[in-house]
DONU-647823 format. One record per residue: residue number from 1; residue in one letter; x, y negated, z negated of N, C-alpha, C in turn. Coordinates in pm, whole numbers. Atoms other than C-alpha are relative to their C-alpha. Layout:
<atoms>
  num  residuo    n.xx    n.yy    n.zz   ca.xx   ca.yy   ca.zz    c.xx    c.yy    c.zz
  NUM        A       X       Y       Z       X       Y       Z       X       Y       Z
...
</atoms>
This chain:
<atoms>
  num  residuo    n.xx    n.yy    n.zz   ca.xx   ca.yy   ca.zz    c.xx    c.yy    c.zz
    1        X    -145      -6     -20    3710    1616    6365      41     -93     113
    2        X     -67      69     -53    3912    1368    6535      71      62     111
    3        X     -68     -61    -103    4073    1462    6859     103     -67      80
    4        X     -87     149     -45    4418    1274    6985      26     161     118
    5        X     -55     -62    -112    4493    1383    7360     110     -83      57
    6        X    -165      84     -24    4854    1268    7470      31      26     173
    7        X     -50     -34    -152    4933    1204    7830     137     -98      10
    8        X     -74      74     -76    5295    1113    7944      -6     -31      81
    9        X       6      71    -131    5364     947    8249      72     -60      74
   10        X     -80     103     -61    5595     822    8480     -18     -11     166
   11        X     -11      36    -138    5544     678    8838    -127     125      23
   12        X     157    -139     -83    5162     895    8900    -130    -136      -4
   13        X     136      69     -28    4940     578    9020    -125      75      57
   14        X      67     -41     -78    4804     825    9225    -115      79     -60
   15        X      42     -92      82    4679    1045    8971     -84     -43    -159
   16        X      -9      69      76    4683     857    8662    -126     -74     -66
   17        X     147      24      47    4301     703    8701     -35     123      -7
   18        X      91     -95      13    4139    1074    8731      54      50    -152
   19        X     -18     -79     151    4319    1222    8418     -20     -92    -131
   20        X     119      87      94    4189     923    8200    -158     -21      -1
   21        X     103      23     -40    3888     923    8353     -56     118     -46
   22        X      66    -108      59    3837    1313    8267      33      -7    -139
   23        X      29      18     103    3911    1191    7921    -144     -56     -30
   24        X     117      45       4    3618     957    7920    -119      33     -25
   25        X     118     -29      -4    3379    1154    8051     -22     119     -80
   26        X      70    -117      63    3384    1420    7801     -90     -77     -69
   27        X     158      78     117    3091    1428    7565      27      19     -94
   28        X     -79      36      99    3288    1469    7281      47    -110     -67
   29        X     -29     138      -6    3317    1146    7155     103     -71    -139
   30        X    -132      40      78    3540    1105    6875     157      47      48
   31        X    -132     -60    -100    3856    1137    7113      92    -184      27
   32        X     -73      95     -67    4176     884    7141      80      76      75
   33        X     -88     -68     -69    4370     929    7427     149    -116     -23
   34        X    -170      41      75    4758     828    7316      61      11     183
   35        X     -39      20    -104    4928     745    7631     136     -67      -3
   36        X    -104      60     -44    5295     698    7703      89      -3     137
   37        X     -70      70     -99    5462     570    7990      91     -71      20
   38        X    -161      30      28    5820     539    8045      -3    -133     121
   39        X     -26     119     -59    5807     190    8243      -2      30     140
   40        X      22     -36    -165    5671     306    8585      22    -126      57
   41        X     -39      68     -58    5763     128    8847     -96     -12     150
   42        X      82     -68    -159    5475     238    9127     -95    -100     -51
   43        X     151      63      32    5178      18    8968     -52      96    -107
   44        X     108     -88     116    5062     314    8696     -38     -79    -157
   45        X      13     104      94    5139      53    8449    -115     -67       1
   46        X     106      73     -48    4888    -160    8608    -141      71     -46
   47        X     134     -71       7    4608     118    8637      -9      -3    -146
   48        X      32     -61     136    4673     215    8273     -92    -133     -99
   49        X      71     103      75    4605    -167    8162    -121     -17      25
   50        X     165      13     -44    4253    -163    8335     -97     124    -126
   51        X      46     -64     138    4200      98    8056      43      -5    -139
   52        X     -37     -15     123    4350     -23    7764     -80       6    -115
   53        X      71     -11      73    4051    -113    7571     -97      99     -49
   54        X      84    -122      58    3951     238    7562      97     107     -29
   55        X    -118     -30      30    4248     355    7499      72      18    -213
   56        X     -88      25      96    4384     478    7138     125     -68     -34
   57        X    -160      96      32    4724     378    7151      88       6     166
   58        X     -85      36    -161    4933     265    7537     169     -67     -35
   59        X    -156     113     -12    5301     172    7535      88       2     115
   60        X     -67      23    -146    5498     123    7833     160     -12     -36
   61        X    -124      -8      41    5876     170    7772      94      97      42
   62        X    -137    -143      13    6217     326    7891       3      65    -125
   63        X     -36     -29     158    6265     622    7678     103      93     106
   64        X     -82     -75     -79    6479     962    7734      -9     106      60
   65        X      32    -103     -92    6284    1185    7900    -113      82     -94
   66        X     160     -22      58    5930    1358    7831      19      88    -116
   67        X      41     -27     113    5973    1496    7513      71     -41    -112
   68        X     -52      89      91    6118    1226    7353    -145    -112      10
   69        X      89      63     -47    5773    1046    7514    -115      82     -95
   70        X      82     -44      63    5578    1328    7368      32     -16    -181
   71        X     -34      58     158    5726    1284    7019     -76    -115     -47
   72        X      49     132      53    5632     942    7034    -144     -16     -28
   73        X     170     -20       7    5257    1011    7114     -17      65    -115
   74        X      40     -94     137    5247    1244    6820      35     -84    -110
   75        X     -16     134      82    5400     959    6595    -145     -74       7
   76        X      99     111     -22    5106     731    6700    -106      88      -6
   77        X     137     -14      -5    4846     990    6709     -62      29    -156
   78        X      69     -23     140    4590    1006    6440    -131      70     -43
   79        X      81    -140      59    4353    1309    6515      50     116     -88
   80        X     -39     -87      55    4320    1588    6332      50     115     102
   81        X     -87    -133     -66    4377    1770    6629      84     -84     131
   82        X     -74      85    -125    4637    1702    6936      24     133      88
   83        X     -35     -50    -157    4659    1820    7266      13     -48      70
   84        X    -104     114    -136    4870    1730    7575    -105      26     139
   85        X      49      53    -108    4714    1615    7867      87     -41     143
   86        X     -69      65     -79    4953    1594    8155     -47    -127     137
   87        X      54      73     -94    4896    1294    8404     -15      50     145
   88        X       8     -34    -158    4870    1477    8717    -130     112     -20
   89        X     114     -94      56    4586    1699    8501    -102     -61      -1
   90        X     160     -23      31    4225    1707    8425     -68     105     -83
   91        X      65    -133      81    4000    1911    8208    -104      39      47
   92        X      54     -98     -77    3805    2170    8349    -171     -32      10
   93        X     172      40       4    3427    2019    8240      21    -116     -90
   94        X       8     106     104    3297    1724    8038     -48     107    -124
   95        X      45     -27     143    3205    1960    7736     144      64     -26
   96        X    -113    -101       5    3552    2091    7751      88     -29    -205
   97        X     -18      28     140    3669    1925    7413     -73      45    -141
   98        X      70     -43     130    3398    1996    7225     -18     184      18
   99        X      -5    -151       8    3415    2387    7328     123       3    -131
  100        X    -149     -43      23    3808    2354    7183     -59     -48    -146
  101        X      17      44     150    3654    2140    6871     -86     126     -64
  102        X      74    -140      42    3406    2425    6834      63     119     -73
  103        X     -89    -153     -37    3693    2722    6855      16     -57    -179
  104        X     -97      72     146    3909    2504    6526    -134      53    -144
  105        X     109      -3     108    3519    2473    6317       5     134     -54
  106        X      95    -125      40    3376    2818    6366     126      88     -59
  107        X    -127     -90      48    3753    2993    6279      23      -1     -75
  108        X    -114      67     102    3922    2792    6071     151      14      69
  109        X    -137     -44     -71    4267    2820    6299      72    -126     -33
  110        X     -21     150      15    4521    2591    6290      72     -29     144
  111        X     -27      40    -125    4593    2642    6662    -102      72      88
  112        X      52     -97    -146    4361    2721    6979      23     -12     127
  113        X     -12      -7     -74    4412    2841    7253     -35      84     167
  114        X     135     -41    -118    4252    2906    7649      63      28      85
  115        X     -32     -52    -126    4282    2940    7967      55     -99     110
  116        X     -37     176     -94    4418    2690    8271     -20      48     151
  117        X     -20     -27    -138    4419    2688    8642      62    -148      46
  118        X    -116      85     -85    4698    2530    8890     -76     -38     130
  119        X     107      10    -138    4512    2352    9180      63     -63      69
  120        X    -112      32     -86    4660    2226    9500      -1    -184     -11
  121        X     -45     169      44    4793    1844    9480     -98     -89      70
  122        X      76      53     -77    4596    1748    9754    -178       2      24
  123        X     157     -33     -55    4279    1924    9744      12      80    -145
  124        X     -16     -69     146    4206    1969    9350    -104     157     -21
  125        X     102    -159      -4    3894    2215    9444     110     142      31
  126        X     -39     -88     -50    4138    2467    9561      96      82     -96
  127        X     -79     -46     105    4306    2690    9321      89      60      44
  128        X    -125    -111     -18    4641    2828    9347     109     100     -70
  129        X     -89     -63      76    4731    2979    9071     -94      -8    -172
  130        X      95       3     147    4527    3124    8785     103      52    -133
  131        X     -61     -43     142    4676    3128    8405     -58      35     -76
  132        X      84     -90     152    4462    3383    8211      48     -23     -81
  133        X    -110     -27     121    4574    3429    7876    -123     126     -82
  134        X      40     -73      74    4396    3662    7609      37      10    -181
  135        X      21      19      83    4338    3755    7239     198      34     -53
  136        X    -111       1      27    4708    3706    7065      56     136     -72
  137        X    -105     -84      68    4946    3981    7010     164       2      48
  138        X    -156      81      -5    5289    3874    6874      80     104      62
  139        X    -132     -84     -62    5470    4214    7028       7     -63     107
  140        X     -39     -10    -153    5386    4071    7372      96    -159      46
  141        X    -122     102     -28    5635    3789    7325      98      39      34
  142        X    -135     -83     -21    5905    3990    7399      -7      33     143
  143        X       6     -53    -148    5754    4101    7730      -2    -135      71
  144        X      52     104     -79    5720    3726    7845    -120     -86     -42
  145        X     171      76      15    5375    3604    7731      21     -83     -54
  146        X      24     177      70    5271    3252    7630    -102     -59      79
  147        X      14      49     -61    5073    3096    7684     -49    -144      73
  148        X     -45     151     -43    4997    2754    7908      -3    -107    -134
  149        X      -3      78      97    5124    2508    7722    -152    -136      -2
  150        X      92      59     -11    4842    2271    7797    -138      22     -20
  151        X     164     -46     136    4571    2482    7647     -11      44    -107
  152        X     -23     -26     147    4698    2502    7338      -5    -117     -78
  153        X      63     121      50    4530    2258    7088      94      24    -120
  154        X     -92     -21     162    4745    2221    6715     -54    -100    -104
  155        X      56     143      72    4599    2051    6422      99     -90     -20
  156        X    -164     121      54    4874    1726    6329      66      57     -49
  157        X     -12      -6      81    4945    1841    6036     151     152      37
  158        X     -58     -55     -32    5126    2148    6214     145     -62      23
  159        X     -96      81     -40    5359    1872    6377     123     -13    -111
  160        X     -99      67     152    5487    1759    6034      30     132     -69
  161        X     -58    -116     117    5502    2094    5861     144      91      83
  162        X    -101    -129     -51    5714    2328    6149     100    -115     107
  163        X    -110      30     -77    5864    2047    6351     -54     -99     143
  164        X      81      47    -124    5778    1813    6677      99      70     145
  165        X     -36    -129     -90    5940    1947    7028     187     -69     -19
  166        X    -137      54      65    6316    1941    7012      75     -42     204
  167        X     -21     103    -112    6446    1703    7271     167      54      61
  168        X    -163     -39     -49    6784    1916    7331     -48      64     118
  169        X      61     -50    -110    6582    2102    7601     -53     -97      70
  170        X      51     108     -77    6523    1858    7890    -134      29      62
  171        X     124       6    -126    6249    2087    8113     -66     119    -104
  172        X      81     -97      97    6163    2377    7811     -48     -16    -104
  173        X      62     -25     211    6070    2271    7446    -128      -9      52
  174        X      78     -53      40    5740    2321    7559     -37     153      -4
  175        X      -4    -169      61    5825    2689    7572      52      16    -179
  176        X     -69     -16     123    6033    2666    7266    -121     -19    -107
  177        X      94      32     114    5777    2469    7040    -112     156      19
  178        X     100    -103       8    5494    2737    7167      49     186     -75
  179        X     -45    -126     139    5751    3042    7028     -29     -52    -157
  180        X     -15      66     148    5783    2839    6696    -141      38     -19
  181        X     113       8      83    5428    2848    6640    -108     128      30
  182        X      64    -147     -72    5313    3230    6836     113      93    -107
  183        X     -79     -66      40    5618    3359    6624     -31     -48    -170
  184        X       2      40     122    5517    3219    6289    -148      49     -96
  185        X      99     -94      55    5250    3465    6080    -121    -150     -96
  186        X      75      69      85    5148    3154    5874    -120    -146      57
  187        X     118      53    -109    4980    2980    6175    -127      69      47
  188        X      88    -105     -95    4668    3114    6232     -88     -41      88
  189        X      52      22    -132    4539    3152    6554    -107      90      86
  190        X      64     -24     -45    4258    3151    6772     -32     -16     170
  191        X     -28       3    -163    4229    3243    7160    -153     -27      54
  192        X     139       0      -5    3919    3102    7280     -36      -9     163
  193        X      46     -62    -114    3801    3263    7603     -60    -106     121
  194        X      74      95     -77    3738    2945    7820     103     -54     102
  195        X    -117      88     -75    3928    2756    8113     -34    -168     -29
  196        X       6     151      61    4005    2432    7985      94    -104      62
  197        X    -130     117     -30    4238    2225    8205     -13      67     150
  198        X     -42     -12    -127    4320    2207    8581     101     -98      18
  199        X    -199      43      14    4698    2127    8654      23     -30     144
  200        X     -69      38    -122    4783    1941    8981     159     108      14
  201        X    -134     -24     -87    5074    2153    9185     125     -79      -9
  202        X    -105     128     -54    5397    1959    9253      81     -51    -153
  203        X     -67     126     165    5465    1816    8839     139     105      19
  204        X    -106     -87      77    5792    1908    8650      -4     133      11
  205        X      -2    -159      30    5724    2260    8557     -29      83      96
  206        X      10     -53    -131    5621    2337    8914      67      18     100
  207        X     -71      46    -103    5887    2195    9078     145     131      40
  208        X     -87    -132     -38    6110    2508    9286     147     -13     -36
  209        X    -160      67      11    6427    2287    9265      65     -13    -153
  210        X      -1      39     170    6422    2277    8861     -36     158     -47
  211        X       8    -114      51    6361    2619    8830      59      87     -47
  212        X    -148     -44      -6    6688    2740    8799      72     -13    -157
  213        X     -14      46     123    6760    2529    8511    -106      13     -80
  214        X     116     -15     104    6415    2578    8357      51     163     -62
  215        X     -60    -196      60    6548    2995    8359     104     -10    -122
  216        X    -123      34      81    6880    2875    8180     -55     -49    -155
  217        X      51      70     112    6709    2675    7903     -95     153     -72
  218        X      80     -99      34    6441    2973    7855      82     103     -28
  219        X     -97    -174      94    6697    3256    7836      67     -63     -97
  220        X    -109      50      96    6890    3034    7583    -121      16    -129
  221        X     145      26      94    6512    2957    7389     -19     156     -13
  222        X      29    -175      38    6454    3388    7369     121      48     -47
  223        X     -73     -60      58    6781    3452    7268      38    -102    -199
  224        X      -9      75     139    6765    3154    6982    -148      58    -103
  225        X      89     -59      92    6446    3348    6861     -32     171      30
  226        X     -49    -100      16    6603    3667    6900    -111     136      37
  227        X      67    -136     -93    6346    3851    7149     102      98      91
  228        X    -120    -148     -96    6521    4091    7450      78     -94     119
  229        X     -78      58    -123    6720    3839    7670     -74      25     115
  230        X       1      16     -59    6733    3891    7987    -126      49      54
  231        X     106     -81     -68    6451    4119    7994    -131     -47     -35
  232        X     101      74      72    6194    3882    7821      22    -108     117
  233        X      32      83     -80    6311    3634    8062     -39      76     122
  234        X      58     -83    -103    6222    3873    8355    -111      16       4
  235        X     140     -53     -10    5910    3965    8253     -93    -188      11
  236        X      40     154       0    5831    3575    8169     -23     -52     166
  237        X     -13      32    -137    5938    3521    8555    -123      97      66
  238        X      36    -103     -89    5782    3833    8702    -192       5     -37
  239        X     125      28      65    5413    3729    8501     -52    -110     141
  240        X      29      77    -112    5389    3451    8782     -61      57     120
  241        X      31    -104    -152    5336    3696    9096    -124      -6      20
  242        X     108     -44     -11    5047    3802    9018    -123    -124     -18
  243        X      66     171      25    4885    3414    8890      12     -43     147
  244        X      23      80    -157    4970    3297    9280    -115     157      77
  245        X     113    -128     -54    4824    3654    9409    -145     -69      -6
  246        X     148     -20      51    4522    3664    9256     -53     -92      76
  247        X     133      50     -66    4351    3356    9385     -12      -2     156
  248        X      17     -51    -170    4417    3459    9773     -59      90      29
  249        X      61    -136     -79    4237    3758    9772    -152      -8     -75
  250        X     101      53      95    3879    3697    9652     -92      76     -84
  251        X      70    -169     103    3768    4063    9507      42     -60    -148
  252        X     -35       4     126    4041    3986    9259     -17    -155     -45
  253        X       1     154      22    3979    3595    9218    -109     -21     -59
  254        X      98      -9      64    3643    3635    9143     -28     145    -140
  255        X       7     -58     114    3676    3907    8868      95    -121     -88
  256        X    -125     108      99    3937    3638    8727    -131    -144     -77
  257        X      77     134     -12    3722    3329    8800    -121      19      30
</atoms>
């Protein structure tokens, strides 16, 4: 099986060589990494061309914001399976792909999905924030659950049948797309018990100042798929607490991790 990993990108020189680089070194080796980049302006452009020739597909271009970027990667990609890769990310080991190619074989699913951890910007050893997840049950959408979008693998073919992410949401369709396809009986899915990704601090979805509007978009996304409002977004919010907790106290950090 073919494996397309998609990293957007704008203005992360800083970052930008390690999360290609933990493409590389998996041992998985039928893997393109699809790479778009809205016309940085820092040098990431630069870094990215020192890897083009290992590179599935690179384009460099104003577009209208990252999931009009991710669209495009999914246009161009041509595994059977795709998963996002954010540029300020990494994946958790070099066998990490072929665990996720493993999950798809031994199932038959047509989505899997793991585990993630948030590590500090500066000092990636350091974890600040663990994202368990567990074996899928659709009541607990209602209470909040989902989960990280970045360890959730989808074969293509998903893309084209239910839809790619819908670009009216500037900082949520990757909540939205992940209801579409946790809310849909004819996807079937597999939760495969592994941490597969480590997520630099600081990106988009982290950011305190955007949070506000990320709530707005999300209570609009639970009431367009007709879970409990306000109280689905509460629990969604109030699921966080305990992900920063946990890795400060190390009784509970190490039953986690």
């Amino acid at each position: 099986m073919k494996v397309s990993i998609i990293t957007i990108v704008y203005n992360r020189a800083h970052c930008i060589a390690h999360c290609i680089e933990s493409v590389l070194s998996q041992t998985y080796k039928d893997i393109e990494h699809v790479i778009v980049d809205g016309a940085s302006t820092d040098g990431t452009s630069e870094i990215i061309e020192t890897y083009r020739k290992k590179l599935g597909f690179y384009i460099s271009e104003k577009d209208e914001g990252m999931y009009y970027a991710l669209n495009k990667g999914i246009k161009h990609a041509t595994g059977d399976i795709i998963g996002i890769l954010n540029s300020d990310d990494f994946f958790y080991q070099s066998d990490t792909v072929c665990k996720i190619v493993n999950g798809f074989l031994v199932s038959g699913a047509d989505l899997v999905y793991a585990k993630g951890l948030y590590v500090d910007k500066e000092n990636p050893s350091k974890i600040r924030r663990i994202y368990s997840s567990g074996p899928f049950k659709k009541r607990n959408l209602g209470s909040g659950w989902i989960p990280l979008h970045t360890t959730i693998f989808v074969r293509r073919e998903i893309f084209y049948r239910y839809g790619v992410y819908n670009s009216r949401y500037r900082i949520a369709s990757d909540y939205e797309i992940s209801l579409r396809w946790f809310q849909n009986d004819d996807i079937k899915k597999m939760f495969l018990d592994e941490w597969v990704v480590k997520m630099r601090m600081g990106g988009l979805s982290t950011s305190a100042k955007l949070q506000i509007k990320k709530s707005r978009e999300d209570l609009s996304i639970i009431k367009h798929n007709h879970l409990n409002g306000l109280f689905t977004l509460g629990c969604k919010i109030g699921r966080k607490i305990p992900q920063y907790i946990i890795p400060q106290i190390p009784v509970l950090r190490n039953s986690f991790y």
